[in-house]
C-alpha atoms as a printed R data frame, in Angstrom:
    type eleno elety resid chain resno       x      y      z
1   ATOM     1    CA   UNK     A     1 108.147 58.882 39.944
2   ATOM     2    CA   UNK     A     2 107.272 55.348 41.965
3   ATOM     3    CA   UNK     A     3 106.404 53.031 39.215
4   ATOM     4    CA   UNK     A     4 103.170 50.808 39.866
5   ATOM     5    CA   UNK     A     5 101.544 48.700 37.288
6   ATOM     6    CA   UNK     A     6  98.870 49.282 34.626
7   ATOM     7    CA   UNK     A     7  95.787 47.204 34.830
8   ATOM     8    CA   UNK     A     8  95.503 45.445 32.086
9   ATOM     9    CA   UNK     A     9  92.959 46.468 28.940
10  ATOM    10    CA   UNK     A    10  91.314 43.390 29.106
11  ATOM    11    CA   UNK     A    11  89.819 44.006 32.130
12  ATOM    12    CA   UNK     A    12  88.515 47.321 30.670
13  ATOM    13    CA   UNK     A    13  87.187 45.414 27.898
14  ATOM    14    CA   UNK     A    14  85.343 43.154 29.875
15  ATOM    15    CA   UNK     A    15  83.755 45.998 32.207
16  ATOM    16    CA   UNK     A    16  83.038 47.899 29.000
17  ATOM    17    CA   UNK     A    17  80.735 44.992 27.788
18  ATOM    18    CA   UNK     A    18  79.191 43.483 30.968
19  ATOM    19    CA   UNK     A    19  78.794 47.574 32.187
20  ATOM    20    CA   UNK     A    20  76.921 48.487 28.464
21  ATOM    21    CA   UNK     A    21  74.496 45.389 29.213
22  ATOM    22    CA   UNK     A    22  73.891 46.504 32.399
23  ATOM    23    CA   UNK     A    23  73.117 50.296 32.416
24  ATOM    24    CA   UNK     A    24  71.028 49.558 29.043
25  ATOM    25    CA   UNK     A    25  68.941 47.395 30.888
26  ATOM    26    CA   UNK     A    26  68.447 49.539 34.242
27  ATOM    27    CA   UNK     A    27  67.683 52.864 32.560
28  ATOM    28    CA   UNK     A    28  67.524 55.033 29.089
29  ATOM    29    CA   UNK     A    29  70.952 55.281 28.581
30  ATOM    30    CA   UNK     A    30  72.715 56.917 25.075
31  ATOM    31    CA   UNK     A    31  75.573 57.701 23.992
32  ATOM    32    CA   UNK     A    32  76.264 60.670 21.560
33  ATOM    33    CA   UNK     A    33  79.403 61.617 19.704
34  ATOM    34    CA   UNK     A    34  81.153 58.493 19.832
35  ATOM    35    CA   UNK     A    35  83.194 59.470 16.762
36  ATOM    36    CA   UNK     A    36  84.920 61.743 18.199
37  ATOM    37    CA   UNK     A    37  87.067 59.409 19.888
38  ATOM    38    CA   UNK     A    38  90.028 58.234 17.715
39  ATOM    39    CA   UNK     A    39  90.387 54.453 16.939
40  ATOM    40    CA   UNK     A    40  93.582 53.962 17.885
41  ATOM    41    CA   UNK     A    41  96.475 55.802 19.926
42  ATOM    42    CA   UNK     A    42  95.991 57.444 23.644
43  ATOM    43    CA   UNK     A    43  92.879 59.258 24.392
44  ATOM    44    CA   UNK     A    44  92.153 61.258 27.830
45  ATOM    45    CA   UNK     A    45  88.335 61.378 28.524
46  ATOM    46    CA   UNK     A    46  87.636 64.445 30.993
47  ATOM    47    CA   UNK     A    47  83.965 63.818 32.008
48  ATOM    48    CA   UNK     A    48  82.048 66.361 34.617
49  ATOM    49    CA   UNK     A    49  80.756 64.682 37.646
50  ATOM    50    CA   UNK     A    50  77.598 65.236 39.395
51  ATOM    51    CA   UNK     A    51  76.905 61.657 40.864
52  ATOM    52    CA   UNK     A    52  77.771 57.725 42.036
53  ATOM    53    CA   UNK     A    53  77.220 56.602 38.610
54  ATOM    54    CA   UNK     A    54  79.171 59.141 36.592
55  ATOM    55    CA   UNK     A    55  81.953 56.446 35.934
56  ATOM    56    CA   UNK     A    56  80.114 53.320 35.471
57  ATOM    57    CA   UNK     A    57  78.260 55.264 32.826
58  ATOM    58    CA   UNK     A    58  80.393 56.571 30.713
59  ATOM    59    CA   UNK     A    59  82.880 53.686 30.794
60  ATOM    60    CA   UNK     A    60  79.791 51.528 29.713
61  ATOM    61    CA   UNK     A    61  79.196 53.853 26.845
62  ATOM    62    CA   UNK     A    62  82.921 54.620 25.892
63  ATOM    63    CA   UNK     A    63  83.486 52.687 22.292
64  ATOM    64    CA   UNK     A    64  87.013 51.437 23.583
65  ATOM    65    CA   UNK     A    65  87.937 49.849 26.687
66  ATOM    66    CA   UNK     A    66  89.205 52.084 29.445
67  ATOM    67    CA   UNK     A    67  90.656 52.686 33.032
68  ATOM    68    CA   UNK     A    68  88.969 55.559 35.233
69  ATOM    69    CA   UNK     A    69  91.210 56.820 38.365
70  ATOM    70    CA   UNK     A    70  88.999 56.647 40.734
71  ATOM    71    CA   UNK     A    71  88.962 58.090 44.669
72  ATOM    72    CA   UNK     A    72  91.020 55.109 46.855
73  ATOM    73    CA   UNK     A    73  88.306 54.858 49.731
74  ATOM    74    CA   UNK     A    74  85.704 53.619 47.005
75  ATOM    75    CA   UNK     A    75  88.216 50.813 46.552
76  ATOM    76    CA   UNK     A    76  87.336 50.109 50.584
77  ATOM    77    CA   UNK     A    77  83.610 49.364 49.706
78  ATOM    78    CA   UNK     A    78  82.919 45.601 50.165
79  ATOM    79    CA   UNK     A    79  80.431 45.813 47.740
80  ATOM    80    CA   UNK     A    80  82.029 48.245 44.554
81  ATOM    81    CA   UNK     A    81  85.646 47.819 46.066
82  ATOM    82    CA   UNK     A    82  86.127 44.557 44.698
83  ATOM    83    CA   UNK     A    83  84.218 44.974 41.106
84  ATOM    84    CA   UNK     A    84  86.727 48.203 40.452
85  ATOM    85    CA   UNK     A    85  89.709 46.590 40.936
86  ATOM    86    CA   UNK     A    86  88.335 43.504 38.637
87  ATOM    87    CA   UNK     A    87  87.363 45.833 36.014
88  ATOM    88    CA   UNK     A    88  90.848 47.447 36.309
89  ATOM    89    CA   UNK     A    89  90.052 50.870 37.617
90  ATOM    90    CA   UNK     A    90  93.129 53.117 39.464
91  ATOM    91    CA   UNK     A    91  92.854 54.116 42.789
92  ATOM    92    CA   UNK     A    92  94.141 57.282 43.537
93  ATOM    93    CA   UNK     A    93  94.630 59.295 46.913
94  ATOM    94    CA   UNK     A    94  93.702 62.998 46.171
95  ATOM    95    CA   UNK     A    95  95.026 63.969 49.836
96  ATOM    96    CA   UNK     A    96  98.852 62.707 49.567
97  ATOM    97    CA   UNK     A    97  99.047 63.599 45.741
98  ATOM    98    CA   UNK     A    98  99.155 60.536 44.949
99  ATOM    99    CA   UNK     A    99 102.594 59.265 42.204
100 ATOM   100    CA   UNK     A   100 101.937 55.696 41.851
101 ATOM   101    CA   UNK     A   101  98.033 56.487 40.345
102 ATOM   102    CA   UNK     A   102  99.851 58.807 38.129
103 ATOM   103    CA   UNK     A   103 102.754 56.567 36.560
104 ATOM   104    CA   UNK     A   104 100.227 54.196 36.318
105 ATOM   105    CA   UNK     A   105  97.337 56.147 34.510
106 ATOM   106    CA   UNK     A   106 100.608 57.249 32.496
107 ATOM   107    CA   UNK     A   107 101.487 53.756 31.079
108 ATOM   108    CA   UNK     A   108  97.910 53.410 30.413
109 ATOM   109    CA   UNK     A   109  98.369 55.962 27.887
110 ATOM   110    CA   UNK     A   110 102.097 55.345 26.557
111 ATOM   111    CA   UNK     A   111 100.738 51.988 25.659
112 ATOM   112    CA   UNK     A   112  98.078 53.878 23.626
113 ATOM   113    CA   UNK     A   113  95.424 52.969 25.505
114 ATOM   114    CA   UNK     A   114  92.173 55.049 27.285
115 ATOM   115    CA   UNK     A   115  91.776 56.492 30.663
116 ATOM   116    CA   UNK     A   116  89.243 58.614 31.761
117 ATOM   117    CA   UNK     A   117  89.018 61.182 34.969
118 ATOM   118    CA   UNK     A   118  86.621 63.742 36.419
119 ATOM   119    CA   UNK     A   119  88.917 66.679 36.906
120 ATOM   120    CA   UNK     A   120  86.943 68.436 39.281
121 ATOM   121    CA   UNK     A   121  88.042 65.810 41.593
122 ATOM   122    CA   UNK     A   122  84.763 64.643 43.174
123 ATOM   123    CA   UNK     A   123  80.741 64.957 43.018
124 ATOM   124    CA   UNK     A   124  79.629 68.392 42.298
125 ATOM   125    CA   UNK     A   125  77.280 70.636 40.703
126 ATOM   126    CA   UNK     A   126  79.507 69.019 37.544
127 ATOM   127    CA   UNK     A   127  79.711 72.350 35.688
128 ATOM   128    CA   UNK     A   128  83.464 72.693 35.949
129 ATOM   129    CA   UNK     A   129  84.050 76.177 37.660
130 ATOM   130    CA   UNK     A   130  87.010 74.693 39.180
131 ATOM   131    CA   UNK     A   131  89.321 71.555 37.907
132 ATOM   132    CA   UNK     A   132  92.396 69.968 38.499
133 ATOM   133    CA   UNK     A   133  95.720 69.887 36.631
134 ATOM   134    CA   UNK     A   134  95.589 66.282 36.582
135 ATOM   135    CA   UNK     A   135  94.453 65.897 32.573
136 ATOM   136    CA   UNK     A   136  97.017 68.626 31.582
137 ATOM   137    CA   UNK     A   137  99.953 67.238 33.127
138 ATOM   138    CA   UNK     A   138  98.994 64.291 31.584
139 ATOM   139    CA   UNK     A   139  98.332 65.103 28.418
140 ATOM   140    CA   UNK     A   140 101.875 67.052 28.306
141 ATOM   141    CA   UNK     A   141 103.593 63.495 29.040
142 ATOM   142    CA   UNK     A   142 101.815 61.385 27.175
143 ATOM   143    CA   UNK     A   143 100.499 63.709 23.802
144 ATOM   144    CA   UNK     A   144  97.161 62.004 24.626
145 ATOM   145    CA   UNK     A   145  94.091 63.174 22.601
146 ATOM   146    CA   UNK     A   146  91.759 64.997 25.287
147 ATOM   147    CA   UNK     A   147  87.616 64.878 24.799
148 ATOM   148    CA   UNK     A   148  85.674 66.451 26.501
149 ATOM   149    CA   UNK     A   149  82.802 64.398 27.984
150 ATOM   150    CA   UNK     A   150  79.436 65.320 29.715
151 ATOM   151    CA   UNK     A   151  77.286 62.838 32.087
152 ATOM   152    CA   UNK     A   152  73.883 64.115 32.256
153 ATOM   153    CA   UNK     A   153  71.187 62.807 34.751
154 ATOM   154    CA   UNK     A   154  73.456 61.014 37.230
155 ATOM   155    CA   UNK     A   155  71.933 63.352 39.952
156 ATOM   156    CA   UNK     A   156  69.082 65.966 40.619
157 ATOM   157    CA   UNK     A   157  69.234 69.012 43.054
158 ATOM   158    CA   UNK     A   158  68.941 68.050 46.364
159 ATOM   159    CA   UNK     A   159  70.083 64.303 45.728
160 ATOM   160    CA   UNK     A   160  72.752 62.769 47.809
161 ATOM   161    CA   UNK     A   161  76.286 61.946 46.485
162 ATOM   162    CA   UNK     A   162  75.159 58.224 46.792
163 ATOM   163    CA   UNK     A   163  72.100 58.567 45.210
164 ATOM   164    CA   UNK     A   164  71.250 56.668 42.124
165 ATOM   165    CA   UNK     A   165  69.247 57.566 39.582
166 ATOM   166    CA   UNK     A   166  65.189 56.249 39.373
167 ATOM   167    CA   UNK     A   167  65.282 53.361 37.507
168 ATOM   168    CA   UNK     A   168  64.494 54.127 33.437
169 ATOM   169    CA   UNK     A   169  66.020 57.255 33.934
170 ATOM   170    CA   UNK     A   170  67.059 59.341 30.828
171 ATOM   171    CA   UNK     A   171  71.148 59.431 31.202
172 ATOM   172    CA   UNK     A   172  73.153 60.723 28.319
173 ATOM   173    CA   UNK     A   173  77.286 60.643 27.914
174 ATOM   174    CA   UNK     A   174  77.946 63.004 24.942
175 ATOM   175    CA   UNK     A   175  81.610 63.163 23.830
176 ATOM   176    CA   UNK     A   176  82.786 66.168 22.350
177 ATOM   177    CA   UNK     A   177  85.703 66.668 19.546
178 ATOM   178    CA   UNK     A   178  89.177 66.501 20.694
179 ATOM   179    CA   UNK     A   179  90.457 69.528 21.923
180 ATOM   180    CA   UNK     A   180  92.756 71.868 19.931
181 ATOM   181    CA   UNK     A   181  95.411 72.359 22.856
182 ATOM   182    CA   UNK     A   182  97.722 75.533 21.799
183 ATOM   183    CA   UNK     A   183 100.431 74.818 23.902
184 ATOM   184    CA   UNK     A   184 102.685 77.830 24.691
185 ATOM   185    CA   UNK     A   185 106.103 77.772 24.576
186 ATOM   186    CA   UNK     A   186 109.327 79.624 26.215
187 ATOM   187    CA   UNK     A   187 107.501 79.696 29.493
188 ATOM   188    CA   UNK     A   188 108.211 77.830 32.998
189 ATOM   189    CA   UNK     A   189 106.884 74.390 32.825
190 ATOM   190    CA   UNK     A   190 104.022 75.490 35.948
191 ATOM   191    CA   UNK     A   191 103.180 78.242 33.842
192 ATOM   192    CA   UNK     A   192 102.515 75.989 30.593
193 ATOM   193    CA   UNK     A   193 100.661 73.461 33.286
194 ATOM   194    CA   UNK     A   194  98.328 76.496 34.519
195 ATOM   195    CA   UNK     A   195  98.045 77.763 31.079
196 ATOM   196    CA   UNK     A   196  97.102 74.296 29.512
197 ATOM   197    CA   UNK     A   197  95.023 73.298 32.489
198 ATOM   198    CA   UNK     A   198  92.864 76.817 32.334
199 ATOM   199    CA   UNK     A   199  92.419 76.040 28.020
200 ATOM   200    CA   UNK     A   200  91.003 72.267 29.289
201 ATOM   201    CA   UNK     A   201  88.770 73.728 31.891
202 ATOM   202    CA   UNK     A   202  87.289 76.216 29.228
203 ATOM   203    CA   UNK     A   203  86.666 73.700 26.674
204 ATOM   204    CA   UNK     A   204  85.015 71.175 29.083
205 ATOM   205    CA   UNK     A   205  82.858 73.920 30.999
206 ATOM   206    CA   UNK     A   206  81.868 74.929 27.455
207 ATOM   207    CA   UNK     A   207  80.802 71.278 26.328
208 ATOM   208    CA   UNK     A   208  78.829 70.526 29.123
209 ATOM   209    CA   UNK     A   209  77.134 73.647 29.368
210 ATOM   210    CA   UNK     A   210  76.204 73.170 25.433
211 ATOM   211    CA   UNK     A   211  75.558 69.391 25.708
212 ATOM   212    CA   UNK     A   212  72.975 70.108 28.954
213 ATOM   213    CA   UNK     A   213  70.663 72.803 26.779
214 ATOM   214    CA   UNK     A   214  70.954 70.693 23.860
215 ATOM   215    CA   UNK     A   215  69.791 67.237 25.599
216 ATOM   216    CA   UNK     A   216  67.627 69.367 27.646
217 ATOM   217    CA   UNK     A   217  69.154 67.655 30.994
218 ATOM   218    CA   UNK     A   218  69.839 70.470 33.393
219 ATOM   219    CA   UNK     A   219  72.792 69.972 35.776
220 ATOM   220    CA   UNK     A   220  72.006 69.823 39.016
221 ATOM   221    CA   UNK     A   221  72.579 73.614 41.356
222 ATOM   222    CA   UNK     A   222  74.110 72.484 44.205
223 ATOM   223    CA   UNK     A   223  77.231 70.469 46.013
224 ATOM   224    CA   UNK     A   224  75.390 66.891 47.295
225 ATOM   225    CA   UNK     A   225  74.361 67.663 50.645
226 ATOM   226    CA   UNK     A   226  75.984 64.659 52.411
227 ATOM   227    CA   UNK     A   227  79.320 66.430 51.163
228 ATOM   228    CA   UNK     A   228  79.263 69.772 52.547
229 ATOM   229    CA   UNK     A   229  81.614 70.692 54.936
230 ATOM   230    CA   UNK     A   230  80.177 72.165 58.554
């Protein structure tokens, strides 16, 4: 695999802080189940994602510094592009499957650090019908702690994918217990990828579902209409 660089946790550390003052102070933003996530040692946080602020959010409300992989055109943005690669985020190209954001979301990781990723793979109705192997390959090399994380009032129905949220606006992170992986053994390594990656799916789709009816923040119905393919 092409080795490229971690970012280092100081820069996650610093967007953590400045990123908590921020989204405090521009809308009604909490946190709940915070410890759930282990002090020390690596830690994968799968969060669903329904809108633009989805990352910001929860790595402003994370207790420990982290790096998100986020989509490589954002990094183009003359505005965002430059503040993600200051705060240490990971680019990563979905379309040519993309090594170097892997080895280096990996080292974050082996050097027991954070990283968080939305493994549906973009903006969505953020229930998780569908999501990536991404976390479970992952989690196989690195023995990383999974939680499950759901972002909650990022985006109505109807909303844009670039939409923010009204200013004030009720968002809520809620991090869920680690999850039990039973990983099976004596099988091809794709079929203990697929197997692992449908357990994740289950266990996130179930948070979220149970973390939206108990913060009473519905998700919104439909794929942002500025994404739909015609």
């Amino acid at each position: 695999m092409t080795e490229s660089p971690a970012p280092p946790q100081w820069r996650g550390q610093v967007a953590r802080v400045l990123g908590s003052g921020l989204v405090h102070t521009l809308y009604a933003a909490r946190a709940y189940g915070r410890e759930h996530i282990p002090d020390q040692g690596p830690v994968i946080i799968a969060a669903n994602h329904t809108g633009l602020l989805d990352g910001p959010v929860v790595l402003s409300l994370c207790p420990r510094p982290s790096h998100f992989l986020v989509l490589k055109q954002s990094f183009d943005d003359r505005l965002f592009g430059p503040i993600l690669t200051f705060s240490g985020q990971i680019p990563i190209d979905q379309q040519q499957g993309d090594r170097a954001a892997l080895s280096a979301a990996l080292e974050v990781l082996r050097r027991g650090d954070v990283l968080g990723i939305f493994p549906e793979g973009g903006r969505g109705r953020g229930d998780l019908a569908e999501a990536g192997k991404g976390v479970a390959w992952l989690a196989l090399q690195s023995g990383a702690r999974v939680i499950p994380t759901a972002c909650l009032g990022t985006r109505k129905t109807g909303e844009l994918a670039s939409s923010w949220p009204p200013l004030r606006s009720r968002l809520v992170v809620d991090f869920g217990a680690p999850v039990d992986l039973q990983i099976p053994q004596g099988v091809p390594g794709r079929v203990r990828l697929q197997q692992v990656t449908d357990q994740l799916r289950s266990a996130l789709a179930t948070h979220v579902s149970q973390a939206s009816e108990r913060h009473g923040i519905a998700l919104p119905t439909d794929v942002p209409p500025d994404l739909i393919q015609t």
